[in-house]
N, C-alpha and C positions, 0 to 999 in steps of 0.2 A: 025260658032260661036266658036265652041273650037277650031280651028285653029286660029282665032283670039285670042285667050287667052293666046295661047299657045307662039305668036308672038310677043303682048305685054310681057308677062314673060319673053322673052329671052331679050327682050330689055330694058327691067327696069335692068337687070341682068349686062348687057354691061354697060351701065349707071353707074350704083354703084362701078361695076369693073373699070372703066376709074376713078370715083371721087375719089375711092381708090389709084389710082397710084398715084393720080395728090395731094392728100395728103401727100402720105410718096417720093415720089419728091421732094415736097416741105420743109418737117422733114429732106429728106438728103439736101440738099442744105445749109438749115438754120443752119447745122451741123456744114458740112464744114465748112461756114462762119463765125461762130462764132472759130472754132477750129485753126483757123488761126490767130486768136489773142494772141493765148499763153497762158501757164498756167496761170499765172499771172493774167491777164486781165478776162481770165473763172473767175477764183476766187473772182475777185474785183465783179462781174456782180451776183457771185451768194450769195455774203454778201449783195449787194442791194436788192435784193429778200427778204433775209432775214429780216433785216431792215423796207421795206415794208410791210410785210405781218406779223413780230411779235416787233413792236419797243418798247413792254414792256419787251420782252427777253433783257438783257445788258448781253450779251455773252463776254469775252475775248478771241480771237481768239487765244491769245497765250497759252492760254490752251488746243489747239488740236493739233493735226498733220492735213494738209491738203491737198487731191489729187485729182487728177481730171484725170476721166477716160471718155471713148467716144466709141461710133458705130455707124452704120451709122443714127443712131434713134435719140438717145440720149448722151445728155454732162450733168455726173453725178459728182459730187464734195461732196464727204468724208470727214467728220468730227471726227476724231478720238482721244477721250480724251486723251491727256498723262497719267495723273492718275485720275483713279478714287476713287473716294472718298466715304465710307459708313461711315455716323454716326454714334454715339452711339446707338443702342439702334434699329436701321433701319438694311435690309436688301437691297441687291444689285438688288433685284427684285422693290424695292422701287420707281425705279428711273429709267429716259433715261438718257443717258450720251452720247451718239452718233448720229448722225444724218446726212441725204443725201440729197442735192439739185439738182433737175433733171433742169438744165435751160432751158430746149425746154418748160416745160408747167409749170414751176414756182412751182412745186410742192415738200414742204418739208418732207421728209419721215424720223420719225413715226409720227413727231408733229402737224403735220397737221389732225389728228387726235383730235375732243374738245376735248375727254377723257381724252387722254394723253398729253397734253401741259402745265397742273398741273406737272404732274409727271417730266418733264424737268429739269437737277439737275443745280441751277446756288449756285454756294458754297458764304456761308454768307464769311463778313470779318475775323471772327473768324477761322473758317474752311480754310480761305485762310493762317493764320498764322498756325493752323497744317502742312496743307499741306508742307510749307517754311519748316518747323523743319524736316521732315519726309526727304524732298528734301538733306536739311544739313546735316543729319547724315548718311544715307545712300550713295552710289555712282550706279547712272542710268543714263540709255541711253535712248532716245527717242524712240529708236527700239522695246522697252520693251510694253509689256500689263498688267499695275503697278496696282496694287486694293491696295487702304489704308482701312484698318478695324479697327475703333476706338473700343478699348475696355477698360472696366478699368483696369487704371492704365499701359494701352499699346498700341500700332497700331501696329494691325500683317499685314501683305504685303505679297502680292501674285505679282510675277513676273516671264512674262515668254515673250522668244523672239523666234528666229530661232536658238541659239546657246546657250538655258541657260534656265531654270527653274528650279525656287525656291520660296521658304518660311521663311519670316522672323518675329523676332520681335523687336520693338524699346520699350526700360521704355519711359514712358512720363515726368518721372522725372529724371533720368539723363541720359538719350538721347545715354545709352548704346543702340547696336545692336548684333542681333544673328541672323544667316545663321541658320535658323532650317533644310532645305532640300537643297540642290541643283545639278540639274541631268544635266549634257553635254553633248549640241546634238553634230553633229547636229538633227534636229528633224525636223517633218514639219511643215512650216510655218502656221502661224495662217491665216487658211481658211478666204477668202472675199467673200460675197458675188456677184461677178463682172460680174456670167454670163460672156458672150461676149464683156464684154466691156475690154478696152486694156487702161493701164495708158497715159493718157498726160505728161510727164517729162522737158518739156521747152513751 
């Protein structure tokens, strides 16, 4: 009888073991195949997701940087603000402003999350005209990791890349600028979170 126990055990074991393979076989397979369509087409596949699964979000896509990275697991696609934006009166903890779609299991990470899907920052029109003013007076690259901080009577600006962090400030009222800090890397790049995964580039 315990050797029977013992025989079933290893064999449920073997079982689960084989369904295990025959799952992440199947994760890499669906990898590849999707990875052979190209950045591009990743991209377009993981805005349907999004659309799907939040089509009260009216996201501007021209509002991020976006990439797509992959292993043999997973095809994840980065959403990275250009600038971020803190209101008056709000803190940068306030708010999500970035966000990742894993397209093997549709799942958007932080906002899929009920808690957090409030906190998602979508800028009124208002906020879209700061933004514009802030964009005109100063001179940025997309490279940059830009924070706008309205304050009264000013937006101070936090910017930092691979070759440049600084601190500014703009008048709201006459759209003077000042470099209050700025230090020349090189420096190192703003950490991603990427693990193992290796960018898609075409």
């Amino acid at each position: 009888m315990k050797l029977r126990k013992i025989i079933l055990l290893i064999f449920i074991t073997i079982i689960n073991s084989t369904t295990t393979f025959s799952q992440n076989q199947n994760m890499q397979i669906k990898t590849e195949n999707l990875r052979v369509l190209g950045k591009d087409s990743i991209i377009e596949i993981a805005n349907t997701i999004l659309e799907k699964k939040y089509p009260v979000l009216k996201i501007n896509m021209n509002d991020f940087i976006i990439t797509a990275w992959s292993n043999k697991k997973s095809i994840l696609i980065k959403y990275r603000r250009i600038f971020k934006y803190v209101p008056l009166g709000k803190s940068e903890n306030h708010f999500i402003y970035n966000f990742s779609i894993d397209i093997i299991n549709e799942a958007i990470y932080p906002i899929d999350n009920n808690f957090l899907i409030n906190s998602f920052y979508i800028p009124t029109q208002e906020e879209r005209m700061k933004i514009k003013f802030v964009k005109n007076t100063m001179e940025f690259d997309t490279t940059y990791h830009t924070t706008i901080y309205e304050k009264e009577g000013e937006y101070q600006i936090s910017f930092t890349n691979y070759l440049i962090s600084g601190t500014g400030i703009i008048d709201k009222t006459t759209g003077k600028s000042t470099i209050m800090s700025g230090v020349h890397g090189p420096f190192e790049p703003v950490k991603e979170e990427s693990g193992s995964l290796i960018e898609i580039r075409n």
